[in-house]
C-alpha positions in Angstrom: 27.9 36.4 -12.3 31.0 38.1 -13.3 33.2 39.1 -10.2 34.0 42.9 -10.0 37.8 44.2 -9.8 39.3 44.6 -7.2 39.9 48.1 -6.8 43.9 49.1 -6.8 45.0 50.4 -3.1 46.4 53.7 -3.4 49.9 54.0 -2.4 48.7 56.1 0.9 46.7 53.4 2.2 49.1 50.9 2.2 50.6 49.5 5.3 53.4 49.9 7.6 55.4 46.8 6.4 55.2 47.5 2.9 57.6 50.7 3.3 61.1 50.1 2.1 63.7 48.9 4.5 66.5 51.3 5.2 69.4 51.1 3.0 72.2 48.6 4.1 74.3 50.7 3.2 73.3 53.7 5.5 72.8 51.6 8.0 76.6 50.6 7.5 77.4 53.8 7.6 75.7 54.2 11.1 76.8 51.6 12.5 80.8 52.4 11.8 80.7 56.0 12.8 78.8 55.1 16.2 81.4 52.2 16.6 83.9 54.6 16.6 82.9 57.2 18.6 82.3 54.4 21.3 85.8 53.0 20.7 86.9 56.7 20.4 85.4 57.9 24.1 83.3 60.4 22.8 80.3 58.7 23.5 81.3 57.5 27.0 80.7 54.0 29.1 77.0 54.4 30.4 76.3 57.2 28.5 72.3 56.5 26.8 71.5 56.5 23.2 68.6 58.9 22.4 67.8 58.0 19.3 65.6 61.1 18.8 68.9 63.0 19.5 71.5 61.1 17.9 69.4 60.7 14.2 70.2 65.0 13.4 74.0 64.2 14.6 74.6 61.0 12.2 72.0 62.5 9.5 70.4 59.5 9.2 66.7 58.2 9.9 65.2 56.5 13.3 65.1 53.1 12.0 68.3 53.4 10.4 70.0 53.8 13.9 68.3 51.3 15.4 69.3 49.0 13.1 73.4 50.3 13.7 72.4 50.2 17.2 71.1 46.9 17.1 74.5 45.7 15.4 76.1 47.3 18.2 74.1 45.2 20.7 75.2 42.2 19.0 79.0 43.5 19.3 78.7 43.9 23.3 79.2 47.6 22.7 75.9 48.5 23.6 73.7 47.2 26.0 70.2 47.3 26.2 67.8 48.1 28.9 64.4 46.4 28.2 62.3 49.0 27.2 64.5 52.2 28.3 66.4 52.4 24.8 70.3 51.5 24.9 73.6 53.0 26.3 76.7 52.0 25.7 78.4 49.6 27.0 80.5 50.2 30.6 83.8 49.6 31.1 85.7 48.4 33.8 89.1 46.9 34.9 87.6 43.4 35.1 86.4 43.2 31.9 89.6 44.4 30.7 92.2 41.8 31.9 89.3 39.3 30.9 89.6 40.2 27.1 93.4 41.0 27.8 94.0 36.9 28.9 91.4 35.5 25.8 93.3 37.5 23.3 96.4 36.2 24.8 95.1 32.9 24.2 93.6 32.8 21.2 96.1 35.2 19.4 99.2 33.4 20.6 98.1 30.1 19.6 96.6 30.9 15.8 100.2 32.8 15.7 102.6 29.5 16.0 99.9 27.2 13.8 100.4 30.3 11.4 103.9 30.4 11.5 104.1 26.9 10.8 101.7 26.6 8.2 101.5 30.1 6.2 102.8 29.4 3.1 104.5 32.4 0.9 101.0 34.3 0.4 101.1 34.4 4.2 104.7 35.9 4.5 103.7 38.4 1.6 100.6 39.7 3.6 102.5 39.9 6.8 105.6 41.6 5.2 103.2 44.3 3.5 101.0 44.6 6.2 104.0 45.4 8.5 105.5 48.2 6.2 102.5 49.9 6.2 102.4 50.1 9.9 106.0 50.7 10.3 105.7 53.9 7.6 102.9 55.1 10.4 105.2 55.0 13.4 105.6 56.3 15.7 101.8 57.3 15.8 101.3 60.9 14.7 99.1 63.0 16.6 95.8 63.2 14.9 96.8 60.2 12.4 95.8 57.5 15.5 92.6 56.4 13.2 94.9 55.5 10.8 97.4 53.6 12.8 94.6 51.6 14.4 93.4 50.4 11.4 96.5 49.7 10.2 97.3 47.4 13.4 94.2 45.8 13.2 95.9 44.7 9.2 99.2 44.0 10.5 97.9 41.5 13.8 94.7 39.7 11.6 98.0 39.3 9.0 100.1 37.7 11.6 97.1 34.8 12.1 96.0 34.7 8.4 97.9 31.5 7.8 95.7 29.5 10.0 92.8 28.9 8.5 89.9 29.9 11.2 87.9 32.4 9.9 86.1 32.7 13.6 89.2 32.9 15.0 89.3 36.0 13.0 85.7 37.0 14.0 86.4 36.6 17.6 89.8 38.3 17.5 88.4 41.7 15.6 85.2 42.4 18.5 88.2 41.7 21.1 90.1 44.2 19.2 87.3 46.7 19.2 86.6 46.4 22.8 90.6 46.6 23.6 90.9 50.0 21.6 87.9 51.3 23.9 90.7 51.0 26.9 93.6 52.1 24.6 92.1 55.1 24.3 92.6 55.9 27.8 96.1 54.2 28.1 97.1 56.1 25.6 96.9 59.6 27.2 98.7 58.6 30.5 101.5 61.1 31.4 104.5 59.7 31.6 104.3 56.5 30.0 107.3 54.8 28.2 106.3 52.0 25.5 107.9 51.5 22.3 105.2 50.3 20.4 107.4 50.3 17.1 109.4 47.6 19.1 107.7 45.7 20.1 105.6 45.0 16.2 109.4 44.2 15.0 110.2 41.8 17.4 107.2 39.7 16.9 107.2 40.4 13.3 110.8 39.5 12.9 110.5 35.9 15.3 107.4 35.6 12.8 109.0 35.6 9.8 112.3 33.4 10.9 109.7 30.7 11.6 111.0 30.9 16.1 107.2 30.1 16.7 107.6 30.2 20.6 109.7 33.6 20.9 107.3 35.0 18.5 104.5 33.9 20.8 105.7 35.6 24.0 106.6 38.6 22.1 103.0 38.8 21.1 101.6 37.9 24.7 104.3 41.0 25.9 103.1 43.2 23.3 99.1 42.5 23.8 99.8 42.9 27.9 101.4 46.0 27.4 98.2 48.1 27.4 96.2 46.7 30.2 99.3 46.6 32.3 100.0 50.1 32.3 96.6 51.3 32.3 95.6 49.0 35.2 98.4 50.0 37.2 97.4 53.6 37.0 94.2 53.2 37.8 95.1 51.6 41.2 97.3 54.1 42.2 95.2 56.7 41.3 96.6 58.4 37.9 93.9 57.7 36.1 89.9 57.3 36.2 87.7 55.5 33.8 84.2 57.7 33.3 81.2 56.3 34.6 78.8 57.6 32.2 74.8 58.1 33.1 
């Protein structure tokens, strides 16, 4: 007996799972401009993700943010509360002289093995990197964005002659989470720091090959922040929100 067809499934009957993913590339999308309004402040510490909510603000589709939220998860931005949704992350002074001494670590020690073994392509990207950032300060109200990105160039520069791409990993989520606090630092009243400074001496100790003083100018420079920030916070200056 001959076997009958089987009949073709209309595309309205078929299933859940065989709907196309979101696009990677929204999702990327997502995910960037919800990193940076946590890094930003203007989706505070504690502050829950309604997804239903927060899809009309980023234009994009529920799946698609959970996926960017997801991401976020993974970046210790976001923390998730079984099966309440998400908020994002707190933030406290603990955490931040915790990140403040691993950065120290890590960054000052991938600085001197880059100092001794970046080659010329290493003093190229360094030398570049730093005139971008020098044509950007002092920082320009409204240009900050810029500047931070163009920080983030000039430090992963610095270590780019030590060959560690998880150094590099590790170093750009502490980055993230230590823009979340320079944020804050940032708008204290009365608060003297020449940032420009401080990238020249390092970048100059950096380039004449003086490993250790370019080492402590580095620790100086990344302990700058949470020092200031911490010590207005304990005499009162300055709060940290809460969120809820």
């Amino acid at each position: 007996m001959a076997k009958r067809p089987v009949p073709h499934m209309p595309f309205a009957l078929r299933t859940a799972s065989d709907a196309p993913a979101p696009s990677r590339t929204l999702i990327e999308q997502a995910y960037t401009q919800l990193r940076d309004d946590i890094v930003e402040g203007r989706l505070a510490p504690g502050e829950k993700l309604r997804v239903e909510h927060l899809k009309e603000r980023y234009s994009v589709s529920a799946g698609t943010l959970r996926e960017a939220i997801t991401r976020l998860a993974s970046d210790a931005l976001v923390v998730t509360e079984g099966q309440r949704g998400f908020r994002v992350a707190p933030i406290a002074p603990e955490e931040l002289e915790d990140i403040t001494q691993l950065r120290v670590q890590l960054e000052t020690g991938a600085l001197r093995l880059s100092i001794r073994s970046g080659g010329a392509p290493w003093r190229q990207a360094v030398e570049e990197a730093w005139q971008a950032l020098s044509a950007e300060e002092p920082i320009a109200p409204g240009r900050r964005r810029l500047w931070e990105q163009l920080n983030l160039r000039f430090h992963e520069a610095l270590l780019s002659g030590h060959d560690s791409p998880w150094t590099l990993r590790v170093l750009r989520l502490l980055s993230r989470h230590s823009e979340r606090y320079r944020s804050y630092a940032i708008q204290l009243p009365g608060s003297i720091r020449n940032v420009h400074d401080e990238h020249a001496e390092i970048f100059t100790y950096a380039m004449a090959g003086q490993e250790a003083r370019a080492a402590l100018a580095l620790e100086a420079h990344i302990r700058a922040t949470p020092d200031l920030l911490i010590a207005a916070l304990r005499e009162g200056r300055v709060q940290l929100p809460e969120g809820g």
